[in-house]
C-alpha positions in Angstrom: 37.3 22.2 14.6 38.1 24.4 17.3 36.7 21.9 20.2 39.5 19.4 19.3 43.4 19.8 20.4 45.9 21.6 17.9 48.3 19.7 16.2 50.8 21.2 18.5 49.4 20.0 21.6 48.6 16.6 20.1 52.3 16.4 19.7 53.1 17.7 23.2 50.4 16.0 25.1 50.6 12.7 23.6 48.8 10.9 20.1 46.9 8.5 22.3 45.1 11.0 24.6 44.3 12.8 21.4 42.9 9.4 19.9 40.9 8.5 22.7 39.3 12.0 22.7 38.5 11.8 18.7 37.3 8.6 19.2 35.2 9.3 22.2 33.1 12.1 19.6 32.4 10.1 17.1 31.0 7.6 19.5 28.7 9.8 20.9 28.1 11.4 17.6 27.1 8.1 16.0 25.2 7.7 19.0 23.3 10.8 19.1 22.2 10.3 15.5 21.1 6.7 15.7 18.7 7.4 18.2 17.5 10.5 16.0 17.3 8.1 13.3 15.9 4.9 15.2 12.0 6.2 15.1 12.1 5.2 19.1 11.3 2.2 20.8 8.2 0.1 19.7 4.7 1.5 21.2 4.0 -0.3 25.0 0.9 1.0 26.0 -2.5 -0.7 25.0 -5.1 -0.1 22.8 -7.1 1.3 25.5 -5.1 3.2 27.1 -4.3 4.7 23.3 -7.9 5.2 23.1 -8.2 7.0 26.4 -5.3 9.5 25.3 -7.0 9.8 21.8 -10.2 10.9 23.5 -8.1 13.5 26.1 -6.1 15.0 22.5 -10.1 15.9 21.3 -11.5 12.3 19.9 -11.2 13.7 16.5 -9.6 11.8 13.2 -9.3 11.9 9.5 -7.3 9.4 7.6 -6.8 10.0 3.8 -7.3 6.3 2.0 -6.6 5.1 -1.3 -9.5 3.2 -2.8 -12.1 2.7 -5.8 -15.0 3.8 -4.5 -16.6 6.0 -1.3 -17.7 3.4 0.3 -14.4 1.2 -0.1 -13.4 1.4 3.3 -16.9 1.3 4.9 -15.9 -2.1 6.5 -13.3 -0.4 7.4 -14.8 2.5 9.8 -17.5 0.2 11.2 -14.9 -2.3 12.8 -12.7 0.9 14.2 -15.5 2.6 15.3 -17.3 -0.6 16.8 -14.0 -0.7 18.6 -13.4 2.8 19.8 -17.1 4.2 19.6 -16.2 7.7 21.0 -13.5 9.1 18.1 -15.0 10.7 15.5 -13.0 8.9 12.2 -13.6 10.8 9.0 -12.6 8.2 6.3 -12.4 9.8 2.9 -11.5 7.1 0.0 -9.8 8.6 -3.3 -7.3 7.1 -6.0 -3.8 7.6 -4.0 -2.7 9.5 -7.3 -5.0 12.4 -6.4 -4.6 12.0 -2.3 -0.4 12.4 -3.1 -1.1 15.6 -5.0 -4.0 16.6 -2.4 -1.7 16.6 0.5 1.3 18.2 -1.4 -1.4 21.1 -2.2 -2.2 21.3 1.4 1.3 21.4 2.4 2.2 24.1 0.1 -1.1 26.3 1.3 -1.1 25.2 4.7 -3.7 23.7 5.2 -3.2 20.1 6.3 -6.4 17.9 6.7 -5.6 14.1 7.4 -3.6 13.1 10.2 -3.0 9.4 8.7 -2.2 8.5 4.8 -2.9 4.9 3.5 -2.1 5.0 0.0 -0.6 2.5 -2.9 1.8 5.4 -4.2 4.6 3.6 -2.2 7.0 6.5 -3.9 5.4 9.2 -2.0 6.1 7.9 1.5 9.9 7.6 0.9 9.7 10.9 -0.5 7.7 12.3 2.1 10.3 11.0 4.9 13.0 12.5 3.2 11.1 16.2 3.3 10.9 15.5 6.8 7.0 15.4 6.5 6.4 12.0 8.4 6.3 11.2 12.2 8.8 8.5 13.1 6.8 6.2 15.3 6.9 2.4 15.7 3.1 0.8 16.7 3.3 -2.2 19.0 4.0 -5.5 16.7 6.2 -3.3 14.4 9.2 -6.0 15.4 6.4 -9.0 13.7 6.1 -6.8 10.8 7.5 -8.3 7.7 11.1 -6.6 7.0 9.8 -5.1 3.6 6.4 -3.7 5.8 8.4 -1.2 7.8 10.4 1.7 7.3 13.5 0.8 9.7 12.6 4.0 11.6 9.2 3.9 11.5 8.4 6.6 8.9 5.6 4.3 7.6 4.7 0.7 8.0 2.0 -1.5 5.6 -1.0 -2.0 7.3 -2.3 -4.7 4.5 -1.5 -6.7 2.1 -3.1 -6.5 -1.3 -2.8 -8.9 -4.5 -3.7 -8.2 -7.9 -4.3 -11.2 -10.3 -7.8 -12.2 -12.6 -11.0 -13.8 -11.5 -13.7 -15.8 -13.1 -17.6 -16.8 -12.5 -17.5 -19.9 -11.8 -21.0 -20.4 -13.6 -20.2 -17.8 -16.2 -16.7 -20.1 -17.1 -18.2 -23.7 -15.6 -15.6 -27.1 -16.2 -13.7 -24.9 -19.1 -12.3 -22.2 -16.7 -8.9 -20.2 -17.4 -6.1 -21.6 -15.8 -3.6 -18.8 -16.4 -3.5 -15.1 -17.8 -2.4 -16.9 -21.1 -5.8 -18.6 -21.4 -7.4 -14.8 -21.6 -6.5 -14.7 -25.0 -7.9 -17.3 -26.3 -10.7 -16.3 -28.9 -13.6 -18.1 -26.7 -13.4 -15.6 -24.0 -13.3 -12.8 -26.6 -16.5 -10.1 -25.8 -16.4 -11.7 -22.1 -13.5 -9.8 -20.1 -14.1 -6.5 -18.0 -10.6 -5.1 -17.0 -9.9 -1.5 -15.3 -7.2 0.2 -17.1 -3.7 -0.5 -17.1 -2.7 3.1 -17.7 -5.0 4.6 -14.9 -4.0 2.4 -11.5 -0.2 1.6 -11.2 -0.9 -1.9 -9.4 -3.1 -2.8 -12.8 -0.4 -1.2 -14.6 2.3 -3.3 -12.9 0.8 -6.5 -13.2 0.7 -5.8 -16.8 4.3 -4.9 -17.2 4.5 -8.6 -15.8 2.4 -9.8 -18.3 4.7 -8.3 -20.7 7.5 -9.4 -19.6 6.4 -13.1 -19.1 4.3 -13.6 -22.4 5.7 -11.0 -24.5 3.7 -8.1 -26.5 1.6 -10.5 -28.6 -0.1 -11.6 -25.8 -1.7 -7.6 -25.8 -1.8 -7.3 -29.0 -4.0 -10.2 -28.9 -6.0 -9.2 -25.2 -6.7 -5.8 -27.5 -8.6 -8.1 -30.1 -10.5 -9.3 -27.2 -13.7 -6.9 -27.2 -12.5 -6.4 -23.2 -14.6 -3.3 -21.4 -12.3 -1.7 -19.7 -13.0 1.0 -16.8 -11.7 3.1 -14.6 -11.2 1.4 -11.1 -9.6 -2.0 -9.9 -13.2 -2.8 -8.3 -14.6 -2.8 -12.0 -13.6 -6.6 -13.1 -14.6 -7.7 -10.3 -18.4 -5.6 -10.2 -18.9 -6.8 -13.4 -17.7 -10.7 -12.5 -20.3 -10.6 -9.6 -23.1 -9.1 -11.6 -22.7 -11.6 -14.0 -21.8 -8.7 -16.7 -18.5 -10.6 -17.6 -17.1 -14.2 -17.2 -13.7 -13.2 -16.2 -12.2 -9.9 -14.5 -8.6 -8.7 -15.0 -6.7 -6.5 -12.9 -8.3 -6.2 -9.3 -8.1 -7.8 -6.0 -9.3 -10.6 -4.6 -9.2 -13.1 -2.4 -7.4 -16.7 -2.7 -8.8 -18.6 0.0 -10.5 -21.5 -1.0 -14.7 -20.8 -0.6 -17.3 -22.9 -2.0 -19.5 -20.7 -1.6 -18.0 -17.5 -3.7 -19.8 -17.0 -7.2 -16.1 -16.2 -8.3 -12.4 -17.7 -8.4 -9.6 -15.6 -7.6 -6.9 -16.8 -9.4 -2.8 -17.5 -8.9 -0.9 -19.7 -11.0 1.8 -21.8 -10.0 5.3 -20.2 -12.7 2.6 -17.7 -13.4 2.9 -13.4 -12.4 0.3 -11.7 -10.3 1.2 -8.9 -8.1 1.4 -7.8 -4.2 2.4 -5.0 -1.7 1.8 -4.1 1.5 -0.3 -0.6 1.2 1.6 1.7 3.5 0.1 4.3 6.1 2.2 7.1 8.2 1.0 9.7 10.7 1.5 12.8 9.1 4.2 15.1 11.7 1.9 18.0 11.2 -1.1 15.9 12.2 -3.5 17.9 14.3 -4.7 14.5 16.3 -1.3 12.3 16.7 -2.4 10.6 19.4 -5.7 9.1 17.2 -3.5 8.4 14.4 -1.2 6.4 16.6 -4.1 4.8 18.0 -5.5 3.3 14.2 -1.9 2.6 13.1 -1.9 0.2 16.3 -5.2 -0.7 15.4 -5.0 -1.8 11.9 -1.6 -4.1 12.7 -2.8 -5.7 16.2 -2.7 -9.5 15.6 -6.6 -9.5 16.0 -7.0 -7.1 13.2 -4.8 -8.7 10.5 -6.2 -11.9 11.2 -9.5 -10.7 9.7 -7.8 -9.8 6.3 -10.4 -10.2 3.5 -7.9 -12.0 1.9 -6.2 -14.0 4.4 -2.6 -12.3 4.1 -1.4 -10.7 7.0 1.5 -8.6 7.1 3.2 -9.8 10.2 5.0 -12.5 10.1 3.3 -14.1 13.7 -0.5 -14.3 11.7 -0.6 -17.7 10.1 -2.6 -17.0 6.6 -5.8 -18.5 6.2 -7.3 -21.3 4.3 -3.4 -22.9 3.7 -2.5 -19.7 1.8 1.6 -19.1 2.2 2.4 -15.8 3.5 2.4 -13.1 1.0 6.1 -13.3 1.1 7.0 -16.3 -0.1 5.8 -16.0 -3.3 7.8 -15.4 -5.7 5.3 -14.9 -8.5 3.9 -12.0 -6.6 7.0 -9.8 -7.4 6.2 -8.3 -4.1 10.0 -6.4 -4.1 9.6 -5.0 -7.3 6.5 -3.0 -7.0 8.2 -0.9 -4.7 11.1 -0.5 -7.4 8.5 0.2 -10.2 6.8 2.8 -8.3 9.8 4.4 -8.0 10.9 4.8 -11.6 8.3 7.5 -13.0 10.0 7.9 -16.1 8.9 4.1 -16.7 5.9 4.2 -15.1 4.6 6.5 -18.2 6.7 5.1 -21.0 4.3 2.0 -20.1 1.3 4.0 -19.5 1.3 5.3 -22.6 2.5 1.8 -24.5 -0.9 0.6 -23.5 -2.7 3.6 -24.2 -1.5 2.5 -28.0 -3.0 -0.9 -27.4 -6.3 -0.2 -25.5 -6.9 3.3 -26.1 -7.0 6.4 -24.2 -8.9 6.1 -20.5 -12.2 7.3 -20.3 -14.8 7.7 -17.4 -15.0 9.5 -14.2 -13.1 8.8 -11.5 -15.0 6.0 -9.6 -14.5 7.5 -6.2 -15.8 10.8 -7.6 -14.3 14.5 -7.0 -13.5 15.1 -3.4 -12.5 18.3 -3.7 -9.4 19.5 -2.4 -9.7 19.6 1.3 -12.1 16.5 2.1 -13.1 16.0 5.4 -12.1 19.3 6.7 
């Protein structure tokens, strides 16, 4: 308070010149913290020339992914490293519900592994931006980005975009295949649905809450007359569609571009609920190798990346989807807002949990990725 003019000399020097001086601070306050707040302009140099300063910083990085199985993100590695042969990418795949706690532990012991986290607990990265513990950087194409992809100051962005939903075997089903998730219940299928857990992975979990909330209870009090095997892991329906196992899989991703040549369906329903979001990555502030991490975060959104999705979503808004798909984005059956909101509540994320542990029983199995420990790739 000191810095500004008594009330005494206001008076005696004039109301205006005081005005213009109070007004003058707050300008150049506001201005001060937007570009605090702004995260920066977007990223301008290449991918090479990011690989080049990745390679000076030590060529050294370690990205924490969520995922079903070690090998999830195989694909993954192959096309970064066919790309930038000379970093040495350590790629460790857990369930994001133990990566979260992971990092937390190494925060609180100091002892910080991954430099970039790619995870579906969408909770943890506005948490993590509010502690302060996420670099504020915008890759090149974060403008293209769809609006709900990005953090507006580049705490985190979504590098993909995932859909949950059921599939089928298209021999295992032939001409009488299910239509919609209310076709599950019909007794005919009973003993012939796989399904990972609904109170083990909060994207399963979600797009059952949707199943609720569109067919009511008694649609899983009857799924739980079903005989369904259910696992741990969102890639189980969908191992045990393609290994002819089961005819139809429930809760795991997949791909709804039309191909002739797939021994299973993916399936969305026109008025019918499957879920999406964009799985969010952010380079760590106490990363040891920014300059890599920068360098995948550009990686993974470059237009030629995200047109190779698996599943022919893309989440910039410049990609045009394959195989006629609508963006992501624009359907509103995918309830793509509210997984963010449902993440979010915790207090209702285990009210539900434990409403279907009632109906399906308590989850059993290891974890499908295995136990990584608690400083992988370290």
């Amino acid at each position: 308070m000191s810095s500004f003019p008594s009330r005494r000399r206001v008076l005696t020097t004039g109301a205006g010149a005081a005005l213009g001086i109070g007004v003058a601070g707050a300008n150049a306050s506001a201005a001060s913290a937007a570009a605090r707040n702004s995260g920066g302009p977007e990223e301008t140099r290449t991918l090479d020339e990011l690989y080049r300063a990745a390679l000076e910083e030590g060529g050294k990085l370690v990205v924490y992914s969520g995922g079903d199985t070690p090998t999830q993100q195989d694909g993954t590695k192959a096309a970064f490293k066919a790309r930038f042969p000379d970093i040495d990418l350590t790629l460790i795949v857990d369930y994001s519900k133990y990566h979260d706690v992971r990092v937390d532990n190494q925060f609180a012991t100091d002892t910080l592994v991954p430099d970039v986290v790619q995870l579906q607990t969408l909770q943890d990265f506005v948490r993590w931006k509010r502690q302060g513990r996420l670099l504020h950087y915008k890759p090149a194409g974060f403008s293209k980005l769809y609006e709900g992809f990005r953090d507006p100051q580049g705490a985190w962005v979504a590098v993909a975009a995932i859909a949950f939903s059921f599939l089928y075997g298209t021999a295992a089903v032939g001409s009488d295949a299910p239509r919609d998730p209310l076709d599950l219940v019909d007794p005919k299928w009973k003993g012939r649905i796989a399904s990972s857990y609904p109170h083990d992975d909060d994207a399963v979990l979600y797009l059952y809450t949707l199943y609720v909330q569109k067919y009511g209870w008694d649609w899983v009090a009857r799924l739980a007359t079903q005989d369904v095997r259910f696992a741990r892991g969102s890639n189980s329906p969908g191992d045990a569609v393609f290994a002819g196992q089961k005819a139809i899989g429930v809760g795991t991703a997949g791909s709804a571009v039309p191909n002739s040549s797939s021994p299973a369906r993916f399936v969305i329903a026109d008025k019918h609920p499957f879920m999406a979001w964009g799985q969010r990555a952010a380079v760590l502030k106490q990363a040891g190798n920014p300059t890599a991490a920068k360098l995948y975060l550009n990686w993974q959104l470059s237009a030629e990346t995200q047109q190779k999705a698996f599943n022919g979503w893309s989440v910039r808004t410049d990609v045009t989807p394959a195989g006629g798909l609508r963006p992501i984005w624009e359907y509103p059956n995918a309830h793509l807002d509210g997984f963010p909101e449902f993440m979010a509540d915790r207090a209702a994320v285990e009210r539900w949990k434990q409403t279907f542990a009632l109906y399906f029983g308590e989850v059993r199995g290891d974890p499908t990725p295995g136990w990584p420990g608690l400083h992988p790739g370290a």
